[in-house]
Structures are given as C-alpha cells and as structure tokens.
C-alpha positions in Angstrom: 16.6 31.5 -28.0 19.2 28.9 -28.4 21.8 29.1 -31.7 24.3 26.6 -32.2 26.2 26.8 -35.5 28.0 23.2 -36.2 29.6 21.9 -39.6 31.4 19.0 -40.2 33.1 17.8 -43.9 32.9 14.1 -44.9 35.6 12.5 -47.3 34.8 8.9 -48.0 34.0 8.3 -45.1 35.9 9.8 -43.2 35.1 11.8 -41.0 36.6 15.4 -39.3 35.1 18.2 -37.2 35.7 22.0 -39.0 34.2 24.0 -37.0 32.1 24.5 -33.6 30.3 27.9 -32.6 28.2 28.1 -29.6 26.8 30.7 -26.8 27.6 28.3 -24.1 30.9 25.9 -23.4 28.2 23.2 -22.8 25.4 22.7 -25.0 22.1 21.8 -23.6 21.8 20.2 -27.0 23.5 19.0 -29.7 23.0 17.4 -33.1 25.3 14.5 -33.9 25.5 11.5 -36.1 26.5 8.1 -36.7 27.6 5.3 -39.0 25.6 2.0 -39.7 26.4 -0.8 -41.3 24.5 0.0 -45.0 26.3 3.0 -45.3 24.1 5.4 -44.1 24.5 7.7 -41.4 21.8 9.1 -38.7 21.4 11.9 -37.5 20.6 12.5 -33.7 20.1 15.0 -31.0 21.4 14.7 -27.4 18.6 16.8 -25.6 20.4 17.6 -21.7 17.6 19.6 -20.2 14.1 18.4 -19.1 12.3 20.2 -21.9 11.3 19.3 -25.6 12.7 21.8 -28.2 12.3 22.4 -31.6 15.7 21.7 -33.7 16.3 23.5 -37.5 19.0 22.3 -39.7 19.9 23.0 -42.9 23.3 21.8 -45.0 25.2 24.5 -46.5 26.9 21.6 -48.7 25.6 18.3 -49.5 27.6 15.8 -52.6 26.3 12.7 -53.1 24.3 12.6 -50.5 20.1 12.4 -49.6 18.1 12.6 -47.2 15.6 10.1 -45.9 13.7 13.8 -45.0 13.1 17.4 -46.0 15.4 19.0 -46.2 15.9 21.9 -44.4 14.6 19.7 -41.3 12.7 21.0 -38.8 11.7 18.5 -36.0 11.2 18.3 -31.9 13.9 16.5 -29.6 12.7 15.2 -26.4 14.9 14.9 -23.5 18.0 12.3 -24.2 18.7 11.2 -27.2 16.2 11.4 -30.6 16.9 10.1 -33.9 16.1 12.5 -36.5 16.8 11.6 -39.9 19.3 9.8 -42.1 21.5 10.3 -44.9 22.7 7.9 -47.0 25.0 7.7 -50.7 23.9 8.0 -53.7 26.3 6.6 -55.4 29.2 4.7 -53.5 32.5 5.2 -53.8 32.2 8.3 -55.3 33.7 11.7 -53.7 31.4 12.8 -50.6 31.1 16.3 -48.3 29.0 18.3 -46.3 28.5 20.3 -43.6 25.5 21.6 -41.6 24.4 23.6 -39.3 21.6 24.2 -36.7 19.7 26.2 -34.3 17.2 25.2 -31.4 14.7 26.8 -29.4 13.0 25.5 -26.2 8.8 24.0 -26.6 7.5 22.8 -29.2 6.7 25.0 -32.2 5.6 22.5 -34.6 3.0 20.8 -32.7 -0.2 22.3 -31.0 -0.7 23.2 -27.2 -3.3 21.8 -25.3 -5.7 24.3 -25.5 -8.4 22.6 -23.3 -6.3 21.9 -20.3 -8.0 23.5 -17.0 -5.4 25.0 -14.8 -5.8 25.9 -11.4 -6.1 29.4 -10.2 -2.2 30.6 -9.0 -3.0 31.2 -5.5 -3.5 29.9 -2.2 -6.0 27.1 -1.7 -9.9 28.3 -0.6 -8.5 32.0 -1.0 -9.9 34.5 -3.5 -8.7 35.7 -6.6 -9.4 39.0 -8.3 -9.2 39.1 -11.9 -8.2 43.1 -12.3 -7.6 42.8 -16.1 -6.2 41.8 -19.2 -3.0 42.4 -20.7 -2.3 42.0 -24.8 1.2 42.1 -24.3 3.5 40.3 -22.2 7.3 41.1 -20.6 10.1 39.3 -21.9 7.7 37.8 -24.6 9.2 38.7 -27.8 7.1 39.9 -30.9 3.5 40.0 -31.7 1.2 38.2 -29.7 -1.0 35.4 -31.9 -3.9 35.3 -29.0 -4.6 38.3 -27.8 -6.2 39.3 -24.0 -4.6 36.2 -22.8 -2.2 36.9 -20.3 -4.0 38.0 -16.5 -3.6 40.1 -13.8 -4.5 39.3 -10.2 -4.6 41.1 -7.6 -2.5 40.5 -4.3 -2.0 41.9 -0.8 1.6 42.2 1.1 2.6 38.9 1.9 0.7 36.7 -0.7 2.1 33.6 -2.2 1.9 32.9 -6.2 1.5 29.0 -6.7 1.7 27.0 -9.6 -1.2 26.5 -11.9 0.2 23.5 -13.6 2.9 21.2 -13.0 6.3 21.0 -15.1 9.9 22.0 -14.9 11.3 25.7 -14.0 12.5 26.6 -17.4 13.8 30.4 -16.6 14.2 32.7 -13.0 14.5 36.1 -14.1 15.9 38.0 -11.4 17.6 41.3 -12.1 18.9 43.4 -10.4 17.0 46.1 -9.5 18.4 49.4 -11.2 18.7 52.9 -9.7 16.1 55.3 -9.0 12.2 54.5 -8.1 8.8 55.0 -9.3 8.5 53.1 -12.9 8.4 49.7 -13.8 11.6 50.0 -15.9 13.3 50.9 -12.9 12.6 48.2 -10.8 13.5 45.0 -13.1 10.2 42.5 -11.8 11.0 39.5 -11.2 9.7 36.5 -12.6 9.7 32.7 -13.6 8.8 30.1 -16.5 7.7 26.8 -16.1 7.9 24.2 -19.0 4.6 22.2 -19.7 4.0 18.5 -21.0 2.5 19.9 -23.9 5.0 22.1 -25.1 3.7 25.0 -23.6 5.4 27.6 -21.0 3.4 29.4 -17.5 4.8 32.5 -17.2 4.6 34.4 -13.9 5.8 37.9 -13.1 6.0 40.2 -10.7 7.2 38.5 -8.1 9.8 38.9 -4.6 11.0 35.9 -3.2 11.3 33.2 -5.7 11.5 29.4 -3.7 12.5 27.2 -7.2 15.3 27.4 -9.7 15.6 26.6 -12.8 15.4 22.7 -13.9 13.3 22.1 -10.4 10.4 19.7 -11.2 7.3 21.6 -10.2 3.8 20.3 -9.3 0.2 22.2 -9.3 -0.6 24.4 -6.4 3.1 24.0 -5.7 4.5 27.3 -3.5 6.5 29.5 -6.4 6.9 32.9 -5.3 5.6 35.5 -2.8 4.2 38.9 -4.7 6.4 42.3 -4.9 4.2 44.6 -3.2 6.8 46.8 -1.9 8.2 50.4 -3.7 6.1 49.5 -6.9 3.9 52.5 -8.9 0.8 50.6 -8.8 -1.3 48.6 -7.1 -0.2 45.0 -6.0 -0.7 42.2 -8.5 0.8 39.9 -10.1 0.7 38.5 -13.9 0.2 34.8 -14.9 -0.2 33.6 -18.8 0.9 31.0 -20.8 2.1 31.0 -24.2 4.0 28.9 -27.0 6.1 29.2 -30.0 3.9 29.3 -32.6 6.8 28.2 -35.5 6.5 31.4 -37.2 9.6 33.7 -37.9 9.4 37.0 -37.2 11.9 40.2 -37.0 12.5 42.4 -34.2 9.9 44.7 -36.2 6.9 42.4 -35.9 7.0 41.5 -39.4 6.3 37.5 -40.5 9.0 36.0 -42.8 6.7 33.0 -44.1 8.4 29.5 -44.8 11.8 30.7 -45.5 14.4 28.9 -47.6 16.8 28.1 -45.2 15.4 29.0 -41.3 18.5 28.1 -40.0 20.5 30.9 -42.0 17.4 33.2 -41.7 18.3 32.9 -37.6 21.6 33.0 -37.3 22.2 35.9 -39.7 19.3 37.7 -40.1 18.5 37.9 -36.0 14.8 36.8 -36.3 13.4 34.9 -33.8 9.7 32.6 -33.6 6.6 34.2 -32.5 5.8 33.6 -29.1 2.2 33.8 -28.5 -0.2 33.8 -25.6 -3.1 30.9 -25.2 -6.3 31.6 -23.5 -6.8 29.8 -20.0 -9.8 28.3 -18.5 -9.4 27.8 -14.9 -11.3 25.3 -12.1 -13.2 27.9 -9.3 -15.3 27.0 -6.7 -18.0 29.3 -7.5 -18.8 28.6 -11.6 -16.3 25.4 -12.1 -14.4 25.4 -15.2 -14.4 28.8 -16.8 -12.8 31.5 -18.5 -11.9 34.6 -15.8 -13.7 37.3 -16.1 -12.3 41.3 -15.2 -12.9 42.7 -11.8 -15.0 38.8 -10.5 -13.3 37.2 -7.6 -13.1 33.7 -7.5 -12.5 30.9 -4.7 -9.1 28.7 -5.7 -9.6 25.2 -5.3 -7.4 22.6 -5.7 -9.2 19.0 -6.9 -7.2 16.1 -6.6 -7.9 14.6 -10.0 -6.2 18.0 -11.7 -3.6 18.4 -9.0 -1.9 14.8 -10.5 -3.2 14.7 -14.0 -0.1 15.0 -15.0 2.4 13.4 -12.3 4.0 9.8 -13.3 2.8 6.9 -10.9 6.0 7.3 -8.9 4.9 11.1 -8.4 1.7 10.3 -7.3 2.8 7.1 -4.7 5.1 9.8 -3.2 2.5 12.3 -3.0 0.1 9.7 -1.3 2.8 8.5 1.4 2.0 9.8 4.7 4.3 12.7 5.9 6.8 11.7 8.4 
C-alpha cells in the first residue's frame, strides 16, 4: 500500500504549500492542481510507474468551494498525467481555504477484472504441468480472500523454469533474505514476483530461486521469469501461481469489513486498514481439453498459441516480435 498525506491552504487565490508527508523522497504519484481561466481549479494526478492505481482523497477543510464530484473522490489514475475533478468558487471574492489529503494503492479497485481472460499455463512450452492442489490463502496477500480455491500449486523438478502466464509489467520482486536455521517455510523467506495486468489485475508467483526480471520490466506471455526453489525446502518442489485484485473494500488487520466509510482516506492513514485483496479463478489453454479450469492431481501439456501469446502486445510489440532474430 502506498499513503501520501498532502494539504495545501488557499487564500484568494493564492496559493502556498503547508505540508508534505510521504514514505518515499520521490512519489510514484502525486495529486496536484491547477488554475484556469474561469476560476476554477483541476485537480490532477502525475502517475510515474507503468501501472493504474486507485487514488482516495478527501478535504479536511473546504470554504467556499465545490466540487464538480463526490466528494470524498475515489477514482483510477493511469500512467502520466489524469485529470480528476475540479473545484470551482462559490461565491467570488469571498474568503477561500482548503486542504486535502490522499492515499493510493496500485490496480484498480473500482473497476472489475477480466474474469474470462485465458492465461497460459506458467511453464515451459509442450512440457507438463501437475496441478497438486489448491490453496485458500495466499503469502503476502493481505486479508480475507473474496474467491476462494483460487490460487495453484504446480509441481516442479530441480532445474525447472516458471514463465509468465500473461503479459504486463513486474510490479514487485520479493527477495528476502533467507533467515537462520532450516526446515520450515518461515525460515526460508520464498521468493517471489508480481506482475501488473492490463486489466487491473496482478499474477503472483512464489516460490521461486533465480528471478531473471525486476521490477518495472515489461513482461510478455510464456516470457522466462524464474527457475523453482527446490533446494533445502520441507516439502515437495512446487511452485504457486494465482492472480488477484483489490476488490475496493476496506478491511482491518483482523479481517473485519469497514463498509463505505466517511472519509477512506482518514480511515487509512489513521486507522491502518488496508483494501481487500482477493484471488480470481483462472481458466488456462492445455493441449489436452483446451480452455479449462485445472483440475487437482491432472497433468496438462502447456502450449503456447500465438493468438493468446500477443493478445495483448501493442503493434510495435508484435512487429518486434515478428522480426527475424539476428
């Protein structure tokens, strides 16, 4: 989760910056705004990373001032720059003030995944897969789970490379150190990576040993990731693949909803909740039964069609991709 807190006061017109909190010294993004000629004044977000997020903001104090939306605001910022809303006078020449203040989170928790899209199976090409089971909850994934039995495990042997079932961006590497002491999960710290989707939506892969992205790398299906940790681990190689989204709904660190809050921003910052990340069921393309929904302890031949493999690459991606190798 990203929190930036950010108030500004406005005196006729005038305008001076009060205060300016933030986890990082460079924002990945940041709300500003802007003067036009009628008066008014827009709002905006400068989005730096590769990946839509979802922006709250809320005023703590607002004179003479509305909005040409609800407020609080709660709106998605693409990469660059997105106009938000606008304020304007309500009366002029009377005194004016505010301040406000905002939080952000990566995807898109106001608008639905694409629950239909068919991703390929995260290993080699013509290889098998073995679907060993389900999981209902998922490492790093804060919170209750909306969909449950959603995120997979497959099994791997040493050597085995994890590939990428869908192209995006590399949105996190987790790569711990690995702690003292052997012989439990906890100990070892797994590995693993995040990859942003067109639709909002995030792959998540774990268990992993030699990661070949980094973060912000643009990613495309059936792309090399990762080879599989199968060394000095408690159980049987595999590794873990879901994908999940923010589903807009606050929680706390107990589980519990808090439903439509006054102010979301305030409820964030100072309450530490956090939204609901949870887990969307995946069909996959296999050689043996085509488009389907894995089944536990079935092994299935990966294949790689063309058609999926650039659904979603720009033409530029795609003449690239078609150029002979030199």
């Amino acid at each position: 989760m990203k929190r930036f807190l950010l108030s500004f006061i406005l005196f006729f017109g005038f305008l001076s910056p009060v205060d300016l909190l933030s986890q990082e010294a460079v924002p990945e993004v940041i709300v500003k705004y802007e003067s036009v000629r009628d008066g008014s004044y827009i709002f905006y977000s400068v989005n730096n990373s590769k990946y839509t997020v979802t922006i709250d903001l809320d005023f703590t104090e607002m004179e003479n001032l509305a909005a040409d939306k609800p407020i609080p605001f709660r709106g998605e910022a693409k990469p660059g720059r997105t106009n938000l809303f606008s304020v304007s006078y309500i009366t002029k020449g009377v005194h004016v003030k505010f301040k406000y203040e905002f939080t952000y989170i990566a995807g898109c928790a106001y608008s639905a995944p694409d629950y239909s899209f068919v991703y390929l199976l995260p290993v080699k090409e013509g290889s098998k897969a073995r679907f060993t089971d389900f999981s209902k909850i998922c490492p790093t994934l804060p919170g209750d789970i909306a969909d449950q039995d959603c995120a997979i495990y497959l099994r791997a042997d040493k050597g085995d490379t994890v590939y990428a079932a869908r192209s995006g961006y590399v949105f996190k590497v987790t790569d711990p150190v690995h702690g003292s002491g052997a012989g439990s999960a906890d100990t070892i710290r797994l590995k693993s990576l995040e990859i942003y989707h067109s639709d909002g939506s995030f792959g998540y892969y774990q268990i992993l040993d030699n990661i070949l992205v980094k973060s912000g790398d643009r990613v495309f299906a059936g792309q090399p990731l990762a080879t599989v940790l199968t060394e000095g681990i408690p159980f049987p190689p595999h590794f873990v693949f879901a994908v999940y989204h923010n589903t807009g709904r606050l929680m706390d660190r107990y589980g519990v909803h808090h439903e439509s809050p006054q102010s979301p921003v305030r409820e964030l910052l100072q309450n530490n909740l956090y939204y609901e990340q949870g887990l969307i069921p995946v069909r996959f393309i296999t050689k043996e039964e085509e488009i389907i929904y894995l089944e536990p302890f079935n092994d299935y031949t990966s294949v790689h069609p063309e058609q999926l493999v650039i659904k979603e690459l720009t033409r530029k991606e795609v003449k690239s991709r078609m150029q002979p190798k030199k």
